[in-house]
N, C-alpha and C positions, 0 to 999 in steps of 0.2 A: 540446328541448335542455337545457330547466333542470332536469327531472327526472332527465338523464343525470348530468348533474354533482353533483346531488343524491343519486343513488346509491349508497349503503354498497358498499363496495369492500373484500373481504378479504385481496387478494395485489398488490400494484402492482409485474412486471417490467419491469426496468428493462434495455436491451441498447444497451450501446455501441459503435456503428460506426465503425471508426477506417480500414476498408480496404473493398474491394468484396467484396459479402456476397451469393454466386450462387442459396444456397440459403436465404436469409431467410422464406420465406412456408414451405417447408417447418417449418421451426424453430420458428416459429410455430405452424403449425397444428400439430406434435406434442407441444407443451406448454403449448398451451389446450386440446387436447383430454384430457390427462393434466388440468388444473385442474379442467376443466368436472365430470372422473367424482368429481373430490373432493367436489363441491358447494360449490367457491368461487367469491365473483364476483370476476372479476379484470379487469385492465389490463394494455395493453402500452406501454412507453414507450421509443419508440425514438429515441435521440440519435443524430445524424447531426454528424462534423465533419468529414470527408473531402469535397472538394469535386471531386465528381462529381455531373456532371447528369443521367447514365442513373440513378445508383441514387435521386436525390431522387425521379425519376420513379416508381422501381420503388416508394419508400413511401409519395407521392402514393396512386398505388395500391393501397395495401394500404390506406391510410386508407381511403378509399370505398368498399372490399369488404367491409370488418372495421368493428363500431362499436365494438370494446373496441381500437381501436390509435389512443395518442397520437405524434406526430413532433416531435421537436425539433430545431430547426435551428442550432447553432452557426453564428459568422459567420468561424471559423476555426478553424484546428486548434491547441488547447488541450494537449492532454492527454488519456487517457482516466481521469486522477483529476478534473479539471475536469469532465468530458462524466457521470459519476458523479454530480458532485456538482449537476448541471444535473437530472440526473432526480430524484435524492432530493428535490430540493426543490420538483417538479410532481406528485411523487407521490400520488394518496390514499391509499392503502389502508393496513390497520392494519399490514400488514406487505408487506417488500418484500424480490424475488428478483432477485438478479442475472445475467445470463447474456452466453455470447458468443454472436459471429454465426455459429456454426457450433454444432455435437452434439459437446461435449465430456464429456457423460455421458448416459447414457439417461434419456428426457424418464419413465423408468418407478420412477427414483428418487425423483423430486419429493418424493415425498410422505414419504421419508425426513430432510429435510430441512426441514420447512413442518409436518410435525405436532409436533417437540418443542420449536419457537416459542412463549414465552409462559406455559410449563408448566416445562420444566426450563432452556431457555437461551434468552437474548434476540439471539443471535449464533448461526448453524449453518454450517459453511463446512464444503463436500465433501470428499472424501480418494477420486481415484481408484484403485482396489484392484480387480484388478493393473492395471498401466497396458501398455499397447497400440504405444508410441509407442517410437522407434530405442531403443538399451541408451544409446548418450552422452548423451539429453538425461534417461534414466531414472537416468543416472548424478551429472548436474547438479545433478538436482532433489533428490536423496536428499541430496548436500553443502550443498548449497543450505538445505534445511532444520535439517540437523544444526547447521549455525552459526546458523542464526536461532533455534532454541531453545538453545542453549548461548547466545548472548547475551539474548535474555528469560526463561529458565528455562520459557515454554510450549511444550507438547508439541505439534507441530504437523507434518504430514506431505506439507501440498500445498498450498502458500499462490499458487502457478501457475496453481491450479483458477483459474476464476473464475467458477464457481457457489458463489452464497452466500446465506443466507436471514436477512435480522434485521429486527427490530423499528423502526417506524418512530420510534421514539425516540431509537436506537441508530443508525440511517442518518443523520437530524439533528443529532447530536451528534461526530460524527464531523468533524474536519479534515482532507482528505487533498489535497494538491498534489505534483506531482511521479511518481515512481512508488508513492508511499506507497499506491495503489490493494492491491499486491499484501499489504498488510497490515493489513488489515481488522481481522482476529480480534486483532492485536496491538493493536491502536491502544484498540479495542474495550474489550478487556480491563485496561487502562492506565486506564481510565475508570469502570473497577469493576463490567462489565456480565459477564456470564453467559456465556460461549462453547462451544462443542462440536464436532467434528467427528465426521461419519461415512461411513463405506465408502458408495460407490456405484461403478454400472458406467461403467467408462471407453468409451465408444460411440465404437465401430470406423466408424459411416456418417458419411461426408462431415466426419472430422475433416482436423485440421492434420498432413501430419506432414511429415519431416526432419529437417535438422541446424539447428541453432540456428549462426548465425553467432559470430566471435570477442566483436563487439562487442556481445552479448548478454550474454556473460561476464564483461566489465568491467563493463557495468551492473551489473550482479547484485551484485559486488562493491561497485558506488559503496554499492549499495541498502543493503545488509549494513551498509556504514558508516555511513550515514543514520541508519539503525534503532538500530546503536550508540549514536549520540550522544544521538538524540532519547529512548532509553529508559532511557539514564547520567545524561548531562548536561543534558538539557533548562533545568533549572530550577539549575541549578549549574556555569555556562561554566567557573566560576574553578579546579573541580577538574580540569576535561580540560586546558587550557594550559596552567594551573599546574603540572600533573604535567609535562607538555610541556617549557617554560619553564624550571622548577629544573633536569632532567637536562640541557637545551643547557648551561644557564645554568653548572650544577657540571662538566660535561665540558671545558668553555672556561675555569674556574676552576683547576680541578686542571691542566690542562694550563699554564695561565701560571705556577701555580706552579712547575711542574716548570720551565720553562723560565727562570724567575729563580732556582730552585736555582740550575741546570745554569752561569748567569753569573755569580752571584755567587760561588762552590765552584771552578770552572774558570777564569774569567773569558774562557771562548769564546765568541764574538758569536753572537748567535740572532737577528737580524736577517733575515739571508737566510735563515731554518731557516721550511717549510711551515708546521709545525705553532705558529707564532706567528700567521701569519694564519689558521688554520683554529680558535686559540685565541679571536681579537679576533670572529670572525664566529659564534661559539657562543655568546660573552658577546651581542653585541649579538639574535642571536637569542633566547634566553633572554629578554632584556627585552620583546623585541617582545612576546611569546607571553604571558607574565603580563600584559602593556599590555593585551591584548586581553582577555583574562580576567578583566581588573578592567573595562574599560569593559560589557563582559556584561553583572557582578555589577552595575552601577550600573542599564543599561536594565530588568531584571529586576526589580529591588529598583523603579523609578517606575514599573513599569507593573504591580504585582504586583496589584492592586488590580482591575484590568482581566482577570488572567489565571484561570480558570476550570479548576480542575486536577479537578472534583468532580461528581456530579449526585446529586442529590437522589429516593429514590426514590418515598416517602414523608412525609407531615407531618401528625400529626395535632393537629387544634387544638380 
């Protein structure tokens, strides 16, 4: 046992379970056996938070068939950016593969992904080309991505994939809660690391398909705005409210001026008129919105000390 754990490890995949995964051992054994022909030593680390007792079963079993399969066992259902961040950090290997519990590319791309690791990019996140899957959700993802590179200016074509390959420096350094899983290469990249994508084949066996639900579509968007702030305003609350905040602020301004014109020039009551209450609650909005935007700049400003916006790649002494 202690020579196992002792063992150099070149690839540690990491596969998160977030639903029942019918064809898991298949999946498995078609992308250890694509590792194996590389001459890598690798790991499986399968996170488990869905709480089913046929499938613990099913990976009890695979543990005791397989001696490169780890299980982890969440005691709830997290997240799958938590269940991520659960295997990155059981992980050995100098570098690590992300994958789902299904064949969303062929296990015969691997190596398209896992050879330019380390050499030209510390980040490789897949691009299925062409994709396989309904024209609407081909239609989502294509919008989907256009605005998440027009809001980080990176070029990025399939951040849905969820085959990804990086560096186990790069998987460590990484914060991700939320759905921020599906933004990997961005997060990545924010942090001064190396990223890449490349084509691989979108595998037609035992994928996912149909229609993505409504409430897929709101996510995506909440996602999109997430991504907005944290890659705008992170480190700068006072400019997003603030922007916020002046336009309530001057819209409810000009408007009360117009309406003390309008009484003092006419001397017509504006009491009952809407637009005096839709005046008072612009101003008071406006305040709130700077309020917030200064208590930000304050947290920001005592904890800056603590906040880590940087990595070091080198130091030579």
């Amino acid at each position: 046992m202690n020579e196992e754990k002792n063992k150099h490890i070149d690839i540690s995949v990491v596969v998160t379970i977030t639903d029942d995964a019918e064809g898991i051992e298949q999946v498995y054994e078609a992308f250890s056996q694509k590792l194996a022909g590389m001459n890598k030593t690798f790991e499986f680390i399968f996170v488990q938070q869905v709480e089913n007792e046929s499938m613990w079963s099913c990976l009890q079993e695979l543990y005791k068939k397989y001696s490169d399969i780890r299980v982890i066992r969440l005691r709830s259902v997290f997240g799958e950016s938590v269940a991520l961040s659960a295997g990155f950090e059981q992980a050995r290997g100098d570098y690590i593969l992300t994958l789902p519990i299904y064949f969303q590319i062929s296990p015969a791309d691997i190596d398209k992904i896992l050879l330019p690791l380390g050499k030209e990019y510390d980040l490789v996140t897949a691009w299925r080309y062409p994709r396989a899957d309904s024209l609407l959700n081909r239609v989502e993802s294509k919008i989907f991505n256009w605005l998440v590179c027009r809001i980080t200016g990176i070029q990025v074509h399939d951040l849905g994939c969820g085959v990804t390959g990086m560096s186990r420096e790069v998987a460590l350094s990484l914060d991700i809660y939320g759905d921020l899983f599906r933004f990997l290469p961005i997060l990545a990249y924010r942090l001064g690391y190396r990223i890449g994508e490349v084509k691989v084949s979108h595998c037609k066996r035992l994928k996912k398909s149909g229609v993505y639900g409504v409430g897929v579509y709101v996510r995506r968007l909440l996602d999109i705005l997430t991504l907005f702030f944290i890659v705008k305003f992170t480190k700068k609350p006072l400019r997003f409210f603030g922007l916020l905040g002046f336009g309530c602020f001057g819209l409810g301004f000009i408007s009360g001026l117009w309406l003390t014109a309008i009484k003092l020039l006419t001397n017509k009551p504006i009491a009952d008129r809407p637009l005096l209450i839709l005046a008072v609650l612009l101003i008071v909005l406006g305040i709130q919105l700077l309020s917030i935007g200064l208590i930000g700049e304050i947290i920001i400003f005592t904890h800056a000390k603590k906040i880590k916006e940087y990595n070091i790649e080198k130091i030579l002494e």
